[in-house]
C-alpha positions in Angstrom: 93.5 -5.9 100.2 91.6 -3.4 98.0 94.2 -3.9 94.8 94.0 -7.5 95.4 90.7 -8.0 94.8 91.0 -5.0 92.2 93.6 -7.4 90.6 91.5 -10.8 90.7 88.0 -9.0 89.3 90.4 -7.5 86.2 92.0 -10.9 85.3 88.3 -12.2 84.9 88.5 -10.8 81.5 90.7 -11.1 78.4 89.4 -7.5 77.3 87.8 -4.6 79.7 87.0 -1.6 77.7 85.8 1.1 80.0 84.5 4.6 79.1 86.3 4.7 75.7 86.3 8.1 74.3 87.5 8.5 70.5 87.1 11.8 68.9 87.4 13.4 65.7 88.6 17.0 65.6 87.5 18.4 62.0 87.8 22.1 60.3 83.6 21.5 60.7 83.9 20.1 64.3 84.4 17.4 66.9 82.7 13.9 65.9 82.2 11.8 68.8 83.0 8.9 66.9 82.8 6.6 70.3 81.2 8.5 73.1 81.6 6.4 76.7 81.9 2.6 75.2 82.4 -0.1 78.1 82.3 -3.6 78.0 84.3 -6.9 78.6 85.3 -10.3 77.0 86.0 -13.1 78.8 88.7 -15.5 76.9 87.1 -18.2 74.8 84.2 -15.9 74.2 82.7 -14.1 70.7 81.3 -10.5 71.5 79.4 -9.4 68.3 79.2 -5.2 67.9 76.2 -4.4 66.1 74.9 -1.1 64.4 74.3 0.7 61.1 77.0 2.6 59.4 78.8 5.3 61.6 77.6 4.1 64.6 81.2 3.1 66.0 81.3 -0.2 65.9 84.9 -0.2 63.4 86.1 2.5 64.9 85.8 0.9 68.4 87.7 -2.0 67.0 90.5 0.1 65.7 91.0 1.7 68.9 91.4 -1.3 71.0 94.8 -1.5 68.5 95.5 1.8 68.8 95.0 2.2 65.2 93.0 6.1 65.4 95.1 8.4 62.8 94.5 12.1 62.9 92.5 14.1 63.2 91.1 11.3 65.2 92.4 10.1 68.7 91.3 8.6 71.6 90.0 11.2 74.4 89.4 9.0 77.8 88.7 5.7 78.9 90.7 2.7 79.8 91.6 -0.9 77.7 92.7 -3.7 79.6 94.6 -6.6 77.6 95.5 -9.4 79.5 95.8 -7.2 83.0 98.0 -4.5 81.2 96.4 -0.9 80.2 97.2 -0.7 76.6 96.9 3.1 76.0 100.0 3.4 78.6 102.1 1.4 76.0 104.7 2.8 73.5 104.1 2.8 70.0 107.2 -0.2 69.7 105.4 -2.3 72.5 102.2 -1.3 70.7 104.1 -3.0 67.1 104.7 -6.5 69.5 101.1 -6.8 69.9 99.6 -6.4 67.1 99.2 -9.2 64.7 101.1 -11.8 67.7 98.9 -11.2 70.3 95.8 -9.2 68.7 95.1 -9.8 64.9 92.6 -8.3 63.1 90.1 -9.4 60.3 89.7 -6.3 57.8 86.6 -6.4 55.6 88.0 -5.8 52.6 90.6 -8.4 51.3 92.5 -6.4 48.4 93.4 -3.7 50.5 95.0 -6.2 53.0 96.7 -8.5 50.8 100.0 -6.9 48.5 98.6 -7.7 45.3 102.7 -8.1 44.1 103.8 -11.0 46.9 102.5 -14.5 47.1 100.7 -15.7 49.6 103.2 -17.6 51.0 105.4 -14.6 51.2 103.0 -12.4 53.2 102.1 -15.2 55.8 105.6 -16.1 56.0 106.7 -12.5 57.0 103.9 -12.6 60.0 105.5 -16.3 61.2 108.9 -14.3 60.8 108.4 -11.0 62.6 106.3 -12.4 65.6 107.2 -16.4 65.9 110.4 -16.9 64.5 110.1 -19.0 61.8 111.9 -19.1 58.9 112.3 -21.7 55.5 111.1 -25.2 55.5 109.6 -24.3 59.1 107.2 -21.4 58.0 106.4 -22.9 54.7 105.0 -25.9 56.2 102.6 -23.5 58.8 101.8 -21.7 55.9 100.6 -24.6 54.3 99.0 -26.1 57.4 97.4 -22.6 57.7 96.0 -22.7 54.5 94.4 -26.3 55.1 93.1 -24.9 58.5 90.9 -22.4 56.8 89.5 -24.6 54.0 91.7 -23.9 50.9 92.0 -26.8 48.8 95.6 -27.7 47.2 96.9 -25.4 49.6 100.5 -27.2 48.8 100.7 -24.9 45.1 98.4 -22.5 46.1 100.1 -21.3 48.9 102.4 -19.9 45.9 99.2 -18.1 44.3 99.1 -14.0 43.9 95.8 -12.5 45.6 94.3 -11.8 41.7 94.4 -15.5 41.6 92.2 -16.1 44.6 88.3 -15.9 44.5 86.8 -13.0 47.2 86.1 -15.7 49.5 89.1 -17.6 49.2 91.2 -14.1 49.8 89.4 -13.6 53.0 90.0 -16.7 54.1 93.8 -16.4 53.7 93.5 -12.7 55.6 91.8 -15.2 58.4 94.8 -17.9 57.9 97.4 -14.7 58.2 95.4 -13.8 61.5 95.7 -17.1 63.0 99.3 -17.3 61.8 100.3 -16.5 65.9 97.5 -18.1 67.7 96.4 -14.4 69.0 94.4 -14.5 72.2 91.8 -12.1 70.5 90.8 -11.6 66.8 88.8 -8.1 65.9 87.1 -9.3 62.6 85.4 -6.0 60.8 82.7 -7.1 58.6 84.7 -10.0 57.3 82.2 -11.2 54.9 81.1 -8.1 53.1 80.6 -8.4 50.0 80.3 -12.3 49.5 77.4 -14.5 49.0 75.4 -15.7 51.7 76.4 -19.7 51.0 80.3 -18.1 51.3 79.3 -16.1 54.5 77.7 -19.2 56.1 80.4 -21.4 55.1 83.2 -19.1 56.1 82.0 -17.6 59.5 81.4 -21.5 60.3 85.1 -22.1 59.9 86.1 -18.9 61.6 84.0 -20.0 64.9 85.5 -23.1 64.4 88.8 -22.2 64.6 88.4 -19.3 66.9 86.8 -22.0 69.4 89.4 -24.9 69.1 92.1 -21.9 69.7 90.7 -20.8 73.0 90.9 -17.1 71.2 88.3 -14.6 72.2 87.0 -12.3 68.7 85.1 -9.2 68.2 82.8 -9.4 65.1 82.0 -6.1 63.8 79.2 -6.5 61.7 75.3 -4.6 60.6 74.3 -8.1 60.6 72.4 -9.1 63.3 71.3 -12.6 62.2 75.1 -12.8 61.6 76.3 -12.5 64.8 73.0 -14.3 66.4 74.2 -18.1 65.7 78.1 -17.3 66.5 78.4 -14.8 69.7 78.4 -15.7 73.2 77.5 -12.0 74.0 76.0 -8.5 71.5 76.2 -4.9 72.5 74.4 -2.5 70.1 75.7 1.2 69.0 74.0 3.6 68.0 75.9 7.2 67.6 78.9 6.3 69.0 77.5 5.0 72.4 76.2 1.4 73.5 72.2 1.6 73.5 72.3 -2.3 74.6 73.6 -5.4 75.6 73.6 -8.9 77.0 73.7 -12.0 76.0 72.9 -13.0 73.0 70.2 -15.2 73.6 68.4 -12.7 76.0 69.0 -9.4 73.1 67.7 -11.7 70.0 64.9 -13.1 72.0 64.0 -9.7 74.3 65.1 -7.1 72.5 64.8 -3.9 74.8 65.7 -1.2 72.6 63.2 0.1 70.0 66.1 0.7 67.9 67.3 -3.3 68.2 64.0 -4.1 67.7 64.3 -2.3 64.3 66.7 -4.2 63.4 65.9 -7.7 64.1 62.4 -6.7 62.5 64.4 -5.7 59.0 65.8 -9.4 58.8 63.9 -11.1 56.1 62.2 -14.3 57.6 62.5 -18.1 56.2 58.4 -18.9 55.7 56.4 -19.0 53.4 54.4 -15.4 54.4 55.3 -12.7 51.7 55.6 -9.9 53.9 56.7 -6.4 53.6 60.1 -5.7 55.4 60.4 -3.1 58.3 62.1 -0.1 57.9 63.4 2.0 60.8 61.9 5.7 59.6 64.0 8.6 60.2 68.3 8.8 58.8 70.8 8.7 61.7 71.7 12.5 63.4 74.0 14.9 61.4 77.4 14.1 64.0 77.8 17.5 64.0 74.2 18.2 65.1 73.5 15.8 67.9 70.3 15.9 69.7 70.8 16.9 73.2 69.0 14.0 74.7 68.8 10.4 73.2 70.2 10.2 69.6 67.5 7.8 68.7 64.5 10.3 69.3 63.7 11.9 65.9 63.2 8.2 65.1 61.7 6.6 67.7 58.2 5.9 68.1 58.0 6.0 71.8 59.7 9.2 72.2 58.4 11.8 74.7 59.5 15.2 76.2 62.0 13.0 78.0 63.8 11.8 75.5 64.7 14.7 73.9 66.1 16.5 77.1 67.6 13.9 78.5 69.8 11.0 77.9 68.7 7.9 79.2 71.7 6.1 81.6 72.5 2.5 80.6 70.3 0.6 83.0 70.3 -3.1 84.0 66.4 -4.4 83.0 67.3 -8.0 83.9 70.3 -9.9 84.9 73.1 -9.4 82.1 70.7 -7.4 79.8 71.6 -4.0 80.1 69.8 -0.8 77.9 69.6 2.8 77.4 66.2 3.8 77.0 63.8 5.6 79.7 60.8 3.4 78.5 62.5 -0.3 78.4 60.5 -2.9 79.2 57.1 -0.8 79.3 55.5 -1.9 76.3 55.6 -5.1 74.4 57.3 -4.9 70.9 
């Protein structure tokens, strides 16, 4: 009776990460790249993984795919796809997944597309490998693709090389190749770095869009927080390889917990008229190779105490959904 239930509470959820350990053994030391991550994603929804540089979010990402290349590799934990444990998979059963059932949204376009193969050619070799199609029959979904994502004259430029492509217009081809198999989840990492905001606005409009009418579930990686505040259903927060909060994303935008989130939803420049000076989070994140013992956030936090620095504070529940990993939480107001 016990596994049933067991069974039933697992097929809740598209994704269940649980404890996810990836390290990085180095000639200077281990980096705890992803230090005890744990959270889920119900199908349909957008989970947005927020933080600054090296705080874990990509490398989180690239786990779920199994993707860690030494000296990195994945040290403990548990990820769930669709009822199955992906770390007990082969490496060929691994190949099946990837880009059919999981795709992933890379941040940089250039180093995803072949610079020497058309368009057309690289979308039609994912219809090939992972749904069969071949000639007229993956043409056409190429072009339909190209339509779905907003590329005008997609009929001649489906034969276009990358170079002849705009930035924005190549990462919305690497979103196209992505939804080339109608995966149940999309891992996008930072997917509009490096474009103008009118191009981010217009494409992560289009991606929800599509994501949404698919049924798909996505992870958006992203430093953005206003990014991911109009698009996800749900937000957890890294900071130093762990998860410092999350909830939904109504309850973290509007009562953020953490002083660190608080940080960063205070550096987002405002739409008034105020001129205001923007917030800055004092302090540089810890040396990964010279953690603080108790909560990586303390050298920087203005409500540290003798606490903080012995001890690591759990990841507590402060109201229903809203979880956070701070021993002072919801005892001052922000």
């Amino acid at each position: 009776m016990t596994n049933i239930r067991e069974v039933r509470k697992e097929s809740e959820f598209l994704l269940d990460v649980r404890e996810l350990k990836t390290y990085f053994h180095t000639f200077k030391g281990v980096v705890k790249a992803v230090d005890g991550v744990s959270f889920s994603l119900k199908r349909g929804d957008i989970l947005g993984v927020v933080g600054e540089s090296g705080c874990g979010k990509s490398v989180t990402g690239f786990s779920v795919l199994r993707l860690i290349d030494s000296p990195g590799r994945i040290e403990g934990g548990e990820i769930i796809f669709e009822g199955d444990s992906l770390l007990k998979k082969s490496e060929r059963e691994m190949e099946k997944i990837r880009g059919n059932k999981i795709s992933m949204i890379f941040q940089d376009p250039m180093t995803s597309l072949n610079p020497v193969y058309t368009i057309k050619k690289q979308i039609c070799e994912t219809l090939e490998l992972h749904g069969g199609l071949r000639g007229k029959e993956a043409h056409n979904r190429a072009v339909e693709l190209l339509r779905l994502v907003g590329i005008p004259s997609p009929e001649s430029r489906v034969n276009y090389y990358p170079h002849q492509f705009s930035g924005g217009m190549r990462q919305r081809v690497i979103i196209a190749i992505s939804l080339a198999t109608s995966p149940s989840l999309i891992i996008a990492d930072e997917p509009t770095t490096a474009l103008d905001v009118t191009v981010q606005a217009q494409l992560m409009k289009r991606l929800y869009q599509l994501v949404k009418s698919n049924n798909s579930s996505m992870i958006l990686i992203t430093h953005d927080l206003s990014l991911v505040s109009g698009v996800s259903d749900n937000i957890i927060v890294m900071y130093c390889g762990r998860v410092i909060e999350k909830g939904s994303s109504e309850s973290v935008i509007s009562m953020p917990a953490h002083p660190y989130t608080v940080g960063l939803l205070e550096s987002i420049p405002k739409m008034t008229g105020e001129r205001k000076m923007l917030h800055q989070i004092s302090g540089m994140v810890p040396n990964p190779f010279e953690m603080p013992p108790g909560c990586s956030f303390y050298p920087r936090c203005e409500l540290g105490q003798k606490i903080c620095e012995a001890e690591y504070p759990r990841l507590r529940e402060i109201e229903e959904g809203h979880y956070v990993s701070c021993h002072f939480a919801g005892r001052r107001n922000f």
